[in-house]
PyMOL commands that place a pseudoatom at each C-alpha (Angstrom):
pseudoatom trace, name=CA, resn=UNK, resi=1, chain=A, elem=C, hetatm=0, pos=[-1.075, -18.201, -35.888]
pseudoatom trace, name=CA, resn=UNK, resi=2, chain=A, elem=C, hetatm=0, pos=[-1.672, -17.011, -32.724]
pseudoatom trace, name=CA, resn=UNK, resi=3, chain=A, elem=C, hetatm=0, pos=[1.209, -14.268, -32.358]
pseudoatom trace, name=CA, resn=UNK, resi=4, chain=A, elem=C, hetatm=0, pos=[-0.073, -12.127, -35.534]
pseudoatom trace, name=CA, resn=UNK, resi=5, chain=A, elem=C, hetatm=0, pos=[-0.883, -8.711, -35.189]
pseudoatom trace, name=CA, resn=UNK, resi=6, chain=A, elem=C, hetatm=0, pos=[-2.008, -5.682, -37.433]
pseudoatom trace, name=CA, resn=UNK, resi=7, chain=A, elem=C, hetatm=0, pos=[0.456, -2.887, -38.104]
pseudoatom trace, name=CA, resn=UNK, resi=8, chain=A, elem=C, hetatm=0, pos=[-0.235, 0.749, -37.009]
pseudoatom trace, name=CA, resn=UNK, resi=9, chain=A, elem=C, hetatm=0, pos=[-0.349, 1.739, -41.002]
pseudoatom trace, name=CA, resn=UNK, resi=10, chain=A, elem=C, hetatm=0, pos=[1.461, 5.923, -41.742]
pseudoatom trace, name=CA, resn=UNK, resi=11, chain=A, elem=C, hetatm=0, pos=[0.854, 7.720, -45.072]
pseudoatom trace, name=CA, resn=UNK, resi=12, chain=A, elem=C, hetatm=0, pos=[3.917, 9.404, -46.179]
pseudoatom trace, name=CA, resn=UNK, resi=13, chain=A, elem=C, hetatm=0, pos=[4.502, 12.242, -48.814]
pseudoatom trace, name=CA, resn=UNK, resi=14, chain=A, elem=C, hetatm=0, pos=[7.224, 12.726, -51.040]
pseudoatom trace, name=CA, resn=UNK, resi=15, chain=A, elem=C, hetatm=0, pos=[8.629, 16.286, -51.608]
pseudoatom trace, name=CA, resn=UNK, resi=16, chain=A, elem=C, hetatm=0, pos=[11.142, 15.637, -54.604]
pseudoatom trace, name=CA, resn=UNK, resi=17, chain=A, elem=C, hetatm=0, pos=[8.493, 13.514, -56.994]
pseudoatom trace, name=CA, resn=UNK, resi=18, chain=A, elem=C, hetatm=0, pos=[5.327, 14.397, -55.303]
pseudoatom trace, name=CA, resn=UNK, resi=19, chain=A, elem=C, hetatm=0, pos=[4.727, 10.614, -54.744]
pseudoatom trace, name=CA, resn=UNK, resi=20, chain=A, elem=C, hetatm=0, pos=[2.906, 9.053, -51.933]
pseudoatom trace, name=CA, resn=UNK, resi=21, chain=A, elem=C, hetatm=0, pos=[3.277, 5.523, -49.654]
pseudoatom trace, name=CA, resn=UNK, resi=22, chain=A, elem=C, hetatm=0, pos=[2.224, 4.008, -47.071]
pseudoatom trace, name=CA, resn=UNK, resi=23, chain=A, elem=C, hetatm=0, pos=[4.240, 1.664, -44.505]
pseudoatom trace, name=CA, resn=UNK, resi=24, chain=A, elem=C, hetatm=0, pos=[3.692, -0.660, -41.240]
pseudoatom trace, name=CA, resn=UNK, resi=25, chain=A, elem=C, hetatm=0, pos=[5.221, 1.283, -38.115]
pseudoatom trace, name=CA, resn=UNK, resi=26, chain=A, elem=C, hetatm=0, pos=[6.681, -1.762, -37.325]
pseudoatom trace, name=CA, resn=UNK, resi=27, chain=A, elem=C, hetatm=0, pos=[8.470, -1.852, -40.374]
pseudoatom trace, name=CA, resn=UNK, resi=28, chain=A, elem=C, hetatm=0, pos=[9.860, 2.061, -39.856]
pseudoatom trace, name=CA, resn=UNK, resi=29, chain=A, elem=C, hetatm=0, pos=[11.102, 1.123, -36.659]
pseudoatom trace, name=CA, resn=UNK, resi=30, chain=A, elem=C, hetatm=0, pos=[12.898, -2.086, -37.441]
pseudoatom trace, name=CA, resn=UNK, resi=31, chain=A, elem=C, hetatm=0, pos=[14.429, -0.156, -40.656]
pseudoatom trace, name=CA, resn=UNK, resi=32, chain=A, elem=C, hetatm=0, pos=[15.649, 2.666, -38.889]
pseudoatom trace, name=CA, resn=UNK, resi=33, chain=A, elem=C, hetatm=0, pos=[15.563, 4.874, -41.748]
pseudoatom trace, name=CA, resn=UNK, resi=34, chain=A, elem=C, hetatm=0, pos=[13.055, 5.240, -44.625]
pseudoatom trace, name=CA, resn=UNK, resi=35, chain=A, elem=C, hetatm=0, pos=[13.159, 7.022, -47.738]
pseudoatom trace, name=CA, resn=UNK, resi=36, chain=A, elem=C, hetatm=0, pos=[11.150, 7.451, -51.051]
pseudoatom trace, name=CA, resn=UNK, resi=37, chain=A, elem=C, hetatm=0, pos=[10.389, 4.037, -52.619]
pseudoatom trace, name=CA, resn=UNK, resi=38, chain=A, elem=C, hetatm=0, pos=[9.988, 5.904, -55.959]
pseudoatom trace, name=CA, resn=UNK, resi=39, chain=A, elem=C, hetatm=0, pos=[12.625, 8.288, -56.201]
pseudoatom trace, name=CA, resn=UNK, resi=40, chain=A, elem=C, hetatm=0, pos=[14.908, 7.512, -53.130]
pseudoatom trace, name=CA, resn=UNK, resi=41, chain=A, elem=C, hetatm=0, pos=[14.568, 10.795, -51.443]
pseudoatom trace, name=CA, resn=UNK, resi=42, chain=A, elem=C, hetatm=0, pos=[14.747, 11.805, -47.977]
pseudoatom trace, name=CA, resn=UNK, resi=43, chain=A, elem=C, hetatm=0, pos=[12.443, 14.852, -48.227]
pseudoatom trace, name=CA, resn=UNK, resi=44, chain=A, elem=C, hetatm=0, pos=[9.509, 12.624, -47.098]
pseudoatom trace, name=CA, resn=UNK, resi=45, chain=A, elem=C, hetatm=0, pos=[6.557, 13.331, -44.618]
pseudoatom trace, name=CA, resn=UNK, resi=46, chain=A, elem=C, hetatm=0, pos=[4.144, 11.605, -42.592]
pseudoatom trace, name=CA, resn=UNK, resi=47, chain=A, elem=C, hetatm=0, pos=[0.678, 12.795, -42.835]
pseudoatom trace, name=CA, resn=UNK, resi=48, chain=A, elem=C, hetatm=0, pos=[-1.659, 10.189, -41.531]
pseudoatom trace, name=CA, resn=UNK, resi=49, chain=A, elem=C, hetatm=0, pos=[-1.918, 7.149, -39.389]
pseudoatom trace, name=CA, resn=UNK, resi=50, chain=A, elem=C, hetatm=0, pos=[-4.409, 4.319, -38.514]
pseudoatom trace, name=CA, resn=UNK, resi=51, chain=A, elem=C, hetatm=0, pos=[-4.040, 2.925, -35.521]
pseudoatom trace, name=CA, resn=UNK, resi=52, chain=A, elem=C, hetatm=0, pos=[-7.651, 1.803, -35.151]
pseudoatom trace, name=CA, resn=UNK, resi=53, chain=A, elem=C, hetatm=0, pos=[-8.252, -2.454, -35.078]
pseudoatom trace, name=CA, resn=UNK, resi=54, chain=A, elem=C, hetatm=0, pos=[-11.998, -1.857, -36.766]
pseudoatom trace, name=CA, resn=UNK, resi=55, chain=A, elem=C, hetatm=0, pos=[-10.253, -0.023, -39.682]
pseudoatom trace, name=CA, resn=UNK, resi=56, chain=A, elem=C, hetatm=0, pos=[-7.520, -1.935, -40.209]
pseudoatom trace, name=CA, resn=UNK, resi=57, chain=A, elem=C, hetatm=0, pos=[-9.781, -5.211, -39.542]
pseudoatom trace, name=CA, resn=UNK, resi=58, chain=A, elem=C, hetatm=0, pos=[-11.540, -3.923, -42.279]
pseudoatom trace, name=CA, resn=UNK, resi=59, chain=A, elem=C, hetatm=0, pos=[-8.532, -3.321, -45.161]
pseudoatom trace, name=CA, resn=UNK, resi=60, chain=A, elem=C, hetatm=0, pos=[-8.668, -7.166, -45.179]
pseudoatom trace, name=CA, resn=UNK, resi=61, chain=A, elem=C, hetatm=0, pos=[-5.900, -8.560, -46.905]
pseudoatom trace, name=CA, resn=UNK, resi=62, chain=A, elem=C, hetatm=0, pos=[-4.270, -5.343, -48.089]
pseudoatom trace, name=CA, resn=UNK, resi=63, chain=A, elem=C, hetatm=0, pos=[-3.934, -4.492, -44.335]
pseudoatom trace, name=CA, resn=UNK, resi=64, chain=A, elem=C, hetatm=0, pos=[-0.120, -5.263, -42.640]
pseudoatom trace, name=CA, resn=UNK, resi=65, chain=A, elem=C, hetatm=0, pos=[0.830, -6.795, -40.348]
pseudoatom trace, name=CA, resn=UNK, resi=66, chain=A, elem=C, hetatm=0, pos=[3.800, -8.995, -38.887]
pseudoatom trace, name=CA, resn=UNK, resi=67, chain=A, elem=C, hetatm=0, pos=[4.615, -12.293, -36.104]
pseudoatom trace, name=CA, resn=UNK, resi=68, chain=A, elem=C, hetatm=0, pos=[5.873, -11.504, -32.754]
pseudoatom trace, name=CA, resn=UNK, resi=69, chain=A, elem=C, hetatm=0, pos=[7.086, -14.825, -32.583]
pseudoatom trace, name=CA, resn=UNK, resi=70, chain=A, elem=C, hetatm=0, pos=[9.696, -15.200, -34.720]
pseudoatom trace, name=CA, resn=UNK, resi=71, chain=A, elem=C, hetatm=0, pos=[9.185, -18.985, -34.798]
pseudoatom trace, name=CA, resn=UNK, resi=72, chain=A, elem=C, hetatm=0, pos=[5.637, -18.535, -36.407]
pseudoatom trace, name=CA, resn=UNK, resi=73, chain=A, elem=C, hetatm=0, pos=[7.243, -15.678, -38.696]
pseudoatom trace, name=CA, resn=UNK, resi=74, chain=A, elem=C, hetatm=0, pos=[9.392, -18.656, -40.141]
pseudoatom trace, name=CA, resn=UNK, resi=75, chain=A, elem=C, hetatm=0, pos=[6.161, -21.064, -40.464]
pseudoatom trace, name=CA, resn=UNK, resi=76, chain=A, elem=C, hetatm=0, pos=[4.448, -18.640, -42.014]
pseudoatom trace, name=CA, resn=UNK, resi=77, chain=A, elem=C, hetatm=0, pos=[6.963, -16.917, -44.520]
pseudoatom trace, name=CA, resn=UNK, resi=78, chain=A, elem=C, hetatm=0, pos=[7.532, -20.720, -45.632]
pseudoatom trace, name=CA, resn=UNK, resi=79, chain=A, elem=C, hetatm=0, pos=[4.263, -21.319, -46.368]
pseudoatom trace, name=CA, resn=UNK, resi=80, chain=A, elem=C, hetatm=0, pos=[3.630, -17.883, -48.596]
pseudoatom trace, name=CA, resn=UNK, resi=81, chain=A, elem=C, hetatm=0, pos=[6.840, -17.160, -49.728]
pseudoatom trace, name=CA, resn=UNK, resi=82, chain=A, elem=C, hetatm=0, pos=[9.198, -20.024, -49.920]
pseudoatom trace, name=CA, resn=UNK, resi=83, chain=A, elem=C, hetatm=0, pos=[6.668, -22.164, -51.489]
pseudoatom trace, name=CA, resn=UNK, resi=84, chain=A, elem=C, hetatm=0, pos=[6.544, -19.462, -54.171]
pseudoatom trace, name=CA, resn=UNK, resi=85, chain=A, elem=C, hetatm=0, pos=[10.225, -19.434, -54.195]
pseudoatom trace, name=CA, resn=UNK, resi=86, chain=A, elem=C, hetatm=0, pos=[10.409, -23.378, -54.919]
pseudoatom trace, name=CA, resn=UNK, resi=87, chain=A, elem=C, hetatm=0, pos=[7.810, -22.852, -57.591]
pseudoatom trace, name=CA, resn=UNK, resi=88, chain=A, elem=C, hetatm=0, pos=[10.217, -19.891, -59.091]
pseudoatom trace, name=CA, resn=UNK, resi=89, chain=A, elem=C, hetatm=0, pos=[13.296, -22.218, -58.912]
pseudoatom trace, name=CA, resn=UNK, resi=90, chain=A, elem=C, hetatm=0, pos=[11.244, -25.349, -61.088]
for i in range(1, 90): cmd.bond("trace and resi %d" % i, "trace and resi %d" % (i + 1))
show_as sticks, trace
zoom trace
């Protein structure tokens, strides 16, 4: 899959449950608007970011990352997901 890239990766911090998370840049953006994924809160702060290809390279498969073809996003969801899916539905 030759359109694949690694996500810049930001930690946030929750103020209302003191929780903590971390999410793609590229997800942020296409979401618009974030909050807590714990307690829903919009008191939340970014803190730290990794931007660098050798780190992320080296997070291995818990790094993210997303298609910027969407045709290949399709191929591959199909082949994680919606084969999972079609296992679910049996």
């Amino acid at each position: 899959m030759k359109s694949y890239v690694l996500d810049k990766l930001v930690k946030y911090h929750c103020f209302n449950c003191n929780s903590e998370f971390i999410l793609s840049e590229y997800k942020i953006k296409k979401a618009g608007r974030i909050t807590c994924p714990y307690c829903q809160s919009k008191g939340i702060q970014s803190y730290v970011c990794i931007n660098d290809k050798d780190k992320l390279n080296k997070l291995g498969c818990i790094a993210m990352g997303h298609h910027e073809d969407p045709e290949e996003e399709r191929t591959s969801y199909e082949m994680t997901w919606g084969r999972i899916e079609r296992e679910r539905e049996k």
